[in-house]
N, C-alpha and C positions, 0 to 999 in steps of 0.2 A: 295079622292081627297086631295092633298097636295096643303096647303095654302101657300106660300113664303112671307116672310114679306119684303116690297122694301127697296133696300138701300139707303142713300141719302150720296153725299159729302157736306164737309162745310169748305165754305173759308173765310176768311179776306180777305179787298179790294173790285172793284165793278168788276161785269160780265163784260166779255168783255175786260175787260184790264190788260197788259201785268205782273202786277205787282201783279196780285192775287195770295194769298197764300194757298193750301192745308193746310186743319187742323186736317182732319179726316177727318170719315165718322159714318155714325148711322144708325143702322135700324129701319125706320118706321119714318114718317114725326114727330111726339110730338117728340121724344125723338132727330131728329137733329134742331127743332126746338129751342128744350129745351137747347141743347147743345150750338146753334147759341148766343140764349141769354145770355148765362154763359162767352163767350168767350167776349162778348161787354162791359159785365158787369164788366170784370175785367181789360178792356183794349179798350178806347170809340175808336171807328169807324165803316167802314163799312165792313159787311159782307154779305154772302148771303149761302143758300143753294140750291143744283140744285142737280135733279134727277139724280142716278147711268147712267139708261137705258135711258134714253130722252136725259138728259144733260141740260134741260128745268130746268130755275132759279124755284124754287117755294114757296120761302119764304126769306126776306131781311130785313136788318134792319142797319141803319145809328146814331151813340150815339156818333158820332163825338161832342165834345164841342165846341162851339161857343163863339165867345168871347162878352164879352157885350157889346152892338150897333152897332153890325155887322151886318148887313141888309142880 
């Protein structure tokens, strides 16, 4: 039996709208995980990664900065 390891895409910007940007893709959730937070970490906003096959978000994260006493 041949295992496949899934791929995942990972964009900047939020699902859904028209402005998200491809950044790549990664195989196997840790590793676009990992990549997701590399790309925030060097550049705060939001991004998200969504499954090759579903298209289903399944991991996001927002390091947008906020200014202080911005509610």
């Amino acid at each position: 039996m041949v295992h496949t390891v899934p791929v995942f895409d990972i964009f900047s910007g939020r699902f859904g709208e028209k402005n998200a940007v491809w950044l790549g893709a990664a195989q196997g959730l840790a590793e676009a995980n990992g990549a997701m937070l590399r790309f925030a970490a060097k550049s705060p906003g939001a991004y998200f990664v969504s499954s090759s096959d579903s298209r289903a978000v399944v991991a996001s994260v927002d390091t947008t900065l906020k200014a202080k006493g911005a509610a």
